[in-house]
N, C-alpha and C positions, 0 to 999 in steps of 0.2 A: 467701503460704503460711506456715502456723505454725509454729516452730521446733523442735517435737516433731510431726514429720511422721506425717500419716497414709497416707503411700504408700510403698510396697513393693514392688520391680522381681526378680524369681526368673529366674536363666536358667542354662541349662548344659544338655548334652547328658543327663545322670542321670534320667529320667524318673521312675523311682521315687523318689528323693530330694526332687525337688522334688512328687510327690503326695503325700509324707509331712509334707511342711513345711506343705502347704495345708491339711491334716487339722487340723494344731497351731492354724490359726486359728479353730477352733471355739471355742478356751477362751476367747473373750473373752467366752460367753456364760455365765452362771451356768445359765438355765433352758434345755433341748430345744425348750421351744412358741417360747419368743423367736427363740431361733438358727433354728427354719425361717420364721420369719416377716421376717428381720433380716437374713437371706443372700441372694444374687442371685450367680447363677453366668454369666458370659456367654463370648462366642467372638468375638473380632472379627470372623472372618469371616463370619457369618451376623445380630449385633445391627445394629438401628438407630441412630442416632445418638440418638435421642429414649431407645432402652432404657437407654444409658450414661446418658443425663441423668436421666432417671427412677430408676434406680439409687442412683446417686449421689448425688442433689439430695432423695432420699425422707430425711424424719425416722426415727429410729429408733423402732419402734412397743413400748414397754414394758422397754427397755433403753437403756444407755446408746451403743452403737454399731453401725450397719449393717457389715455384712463384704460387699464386693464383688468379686468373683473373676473377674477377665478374662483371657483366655487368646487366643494369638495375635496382639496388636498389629500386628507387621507385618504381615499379611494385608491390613489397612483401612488403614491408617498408611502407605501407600508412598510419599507425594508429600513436596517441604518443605515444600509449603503445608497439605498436611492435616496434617502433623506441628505445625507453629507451631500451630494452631487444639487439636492434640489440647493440646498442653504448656499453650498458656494454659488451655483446662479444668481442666488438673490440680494447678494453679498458686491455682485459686480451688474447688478441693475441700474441700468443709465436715469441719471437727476430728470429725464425728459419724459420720463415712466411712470403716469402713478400707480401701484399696483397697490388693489385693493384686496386681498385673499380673504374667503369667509366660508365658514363652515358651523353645521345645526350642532353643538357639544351641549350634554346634560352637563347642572351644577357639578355634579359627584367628578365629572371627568374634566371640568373646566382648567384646575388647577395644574395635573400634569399632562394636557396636551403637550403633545411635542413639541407644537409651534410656538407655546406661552415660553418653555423651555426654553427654549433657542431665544426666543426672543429678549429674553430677563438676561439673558448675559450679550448682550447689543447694545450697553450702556446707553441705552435710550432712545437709541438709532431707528427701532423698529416700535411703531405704535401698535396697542393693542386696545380693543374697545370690547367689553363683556355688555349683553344684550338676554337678560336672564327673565322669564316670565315671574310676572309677580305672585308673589302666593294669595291665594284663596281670599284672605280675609285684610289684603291690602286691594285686592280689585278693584271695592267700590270709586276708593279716591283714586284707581287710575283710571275710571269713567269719567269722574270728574274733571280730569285733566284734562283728557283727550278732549271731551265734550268742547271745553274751551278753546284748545286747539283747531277746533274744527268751527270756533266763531259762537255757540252757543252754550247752551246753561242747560242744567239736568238738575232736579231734585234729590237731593239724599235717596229718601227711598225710593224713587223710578231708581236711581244708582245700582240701590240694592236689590233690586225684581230682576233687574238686567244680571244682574250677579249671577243668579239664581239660575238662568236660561242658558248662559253664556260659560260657567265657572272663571276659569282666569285666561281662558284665550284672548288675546290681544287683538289678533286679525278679524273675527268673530266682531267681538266687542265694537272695533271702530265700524268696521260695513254696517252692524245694529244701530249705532249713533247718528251717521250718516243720514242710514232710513229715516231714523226717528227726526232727527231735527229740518229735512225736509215736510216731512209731516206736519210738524208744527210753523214751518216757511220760517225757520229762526228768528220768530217774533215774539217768541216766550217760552220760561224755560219750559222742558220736557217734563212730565208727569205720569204717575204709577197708570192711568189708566191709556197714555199714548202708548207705551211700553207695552202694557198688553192686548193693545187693540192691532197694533204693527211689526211687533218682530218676530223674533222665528220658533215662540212657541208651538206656531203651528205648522211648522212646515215639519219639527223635529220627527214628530212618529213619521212622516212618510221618509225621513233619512235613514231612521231605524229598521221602517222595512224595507226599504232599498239594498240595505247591507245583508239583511237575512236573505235576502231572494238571491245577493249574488254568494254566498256563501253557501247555496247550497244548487249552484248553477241556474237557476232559475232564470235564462235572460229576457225571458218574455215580461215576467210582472215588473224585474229591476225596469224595464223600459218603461214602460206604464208609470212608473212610479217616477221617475226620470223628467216624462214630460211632464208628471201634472207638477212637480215641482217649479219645472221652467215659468209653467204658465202661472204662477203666484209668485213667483222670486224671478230678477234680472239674475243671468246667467253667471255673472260675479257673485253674486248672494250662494247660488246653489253648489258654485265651487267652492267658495270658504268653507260653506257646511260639509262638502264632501273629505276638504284636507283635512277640516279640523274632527272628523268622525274616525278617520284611517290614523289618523295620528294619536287619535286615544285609543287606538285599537291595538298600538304595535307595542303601546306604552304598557296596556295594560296586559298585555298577552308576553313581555317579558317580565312582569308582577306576577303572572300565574306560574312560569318557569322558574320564579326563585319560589314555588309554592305558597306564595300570597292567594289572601281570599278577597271577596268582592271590600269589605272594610280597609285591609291596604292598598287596594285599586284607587278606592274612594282619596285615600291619603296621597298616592303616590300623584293623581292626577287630576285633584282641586277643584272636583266638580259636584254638583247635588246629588246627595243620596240614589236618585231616583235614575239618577243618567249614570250613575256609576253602579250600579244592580244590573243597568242595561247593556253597559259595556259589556262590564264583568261575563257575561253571557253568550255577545257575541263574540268576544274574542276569546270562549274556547273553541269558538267551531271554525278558525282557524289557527294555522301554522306559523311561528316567528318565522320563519323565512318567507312564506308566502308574502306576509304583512308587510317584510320588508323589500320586497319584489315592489307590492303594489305601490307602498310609501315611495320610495328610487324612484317608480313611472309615474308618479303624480307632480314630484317634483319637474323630469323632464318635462312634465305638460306644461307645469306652470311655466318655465322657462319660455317654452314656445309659444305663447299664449302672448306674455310680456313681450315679446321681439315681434309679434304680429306674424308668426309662422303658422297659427292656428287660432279658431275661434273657439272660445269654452265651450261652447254648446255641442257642436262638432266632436270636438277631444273626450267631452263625457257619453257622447254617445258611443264614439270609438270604442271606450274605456269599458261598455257595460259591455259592448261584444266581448271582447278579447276575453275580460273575466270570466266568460260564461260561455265561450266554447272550448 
């Protein structure tokens, strides 16, 4: 392997964090024709082994670097012996490759990932970037950041109201930011009552009964509930809400499984009292596996979604059929 490595290990629970990071690998292209012709986006759990080789092993065609985007490793990676065979692969990846691998790891499992593993005896050959959701009561100044990032100003306490709506989701967070400082036409900062006049206090109960209707098959009011969301929220908004609703679900429904109560839910997943009572509840009335069925087929959407293979609107409505027949 070369000493200016061309591989890249992204992990941490921040989902938006690290789709923002994979964005940032575009710029290695100077021209648009090269970078779609130069990129290859793959999923472990559905490529071939031949797709990774072909990927990887492809000459860069009118530029100096292919970008290779693999997602989910351990999906495919489960055994030591398919691990040995991945690492020597990655070991003899051409300089002309950048290969970016990334995968969703909680804190508790961040440290002995296999991949940190391998990578920590690479004498520094293999970069690794952690992308870990903030906790609870660092939020607020990550509204403030971002706010900035995104050109405007937010008050402390709109900060904190937003807190309150949002807990520590990231992707959430910034789509609310967004809204809000269009709202205000980024000409002064954001304030406690833009905050409550424009985010997603109110779409929230029709997300919660969205989830009860399909938990308990119901796909005629989940649709109902479906469109009237669309028609107050751009279809982007009502996705976020849907990942980030399935995703405290799955969280919280393996918090029930190690026999946690609604108050460890509240802890494990840095949200308000009030939205962690509500989890806590729907997610006994499903199965961890179901959760992670649904969670696995949200992410394929997103993927499709991002490459222009499908429209969110489309995919959520898919998504209530299938659920609910």
């Amino acid at each position: 392997m070369s000493k200016e490595s061309n591989i890249i290990f992204l992990f941490g629970n921040d989902e938006f964090a690290i789709t923002r990071r994979l964005a940032e690998f575009g710029s290695i292209f100077t021209d648009p024709t090269s970078a779609d012709m130069n990129t290859a986006r793959l999923d472990a759990r559905t490529m071939s082994e031949d797709d990774l080789n072909n990927a990887v092993n492809a000459m860069p065609f009118l530029a100096k670097q292919r970008l290779v985007l693999l997602a989910n490793p351990s999906a495919r990676y489960n055994r030591p012996e398919l691990r040995k065979k991945f690492f020597e692969f990655l070991e003899n990846a051409p300089a002309t490759t950048q290969l970016v691998i990334y995968e969703i790891v909680e804190p508790k499992e961040a440290e002995k990932h296999w991949l940190n593993k391998w990578a920590e005896k690479q004498d520094g050959n293999v970069k690794t970037q952690a992308f870990m959701m903030p906790r609870l009561k660092e939020m607020s100044g990550w509204i403030v950041n971002e706010t900035k990032k995104q050109n405007g100003q937010i008050e402390k306490a709109a900060a904190d109201r937003l807190v309150e709506m949002v807990g520590a989701d990231t992707r959430q967070a910034a789509q609310e930011i967004l809204k809000l400082l269009a709202y205000v036409n980024w000409a002064r900062p954001v304030k406690v009552a833009d905050v409550e006049a424009v985010s997603i206090v109110t779409a929230e109960p029709d997300i919660f009964a969205m989830v009860d209707a399909l938990a308990v098959g119901d796909g005629q009011s989940a649709q109902k509930l479906l469109h009237r969301l669309l028609e107050n929220e751009d279809a982007f908004s009502v996705w976020g809400m849907v990942v980030r609703q399935f995703r405290l679900l799955l969280l919280a429904r393996e918090v029930i499984d190690r026999r946690g109560g609604a108050n460890e839910v509240k802890s494990a997943l840095g949200v308000h009292p009030f939205v962690a009572e509500k989890i806590f509840g729907q997610a006994k009335r499903f199965s961890l596996t179901s959760l992670e069925k649904i969670y696995h087929k949200l992410l394929e959407i997103d993927e499709a979604a991002k490459t222009s293979q499908v429209t969110l609107d489309l995919a959520m409505e898919t998504l209530v059929v299938e659920l609910t027949t």
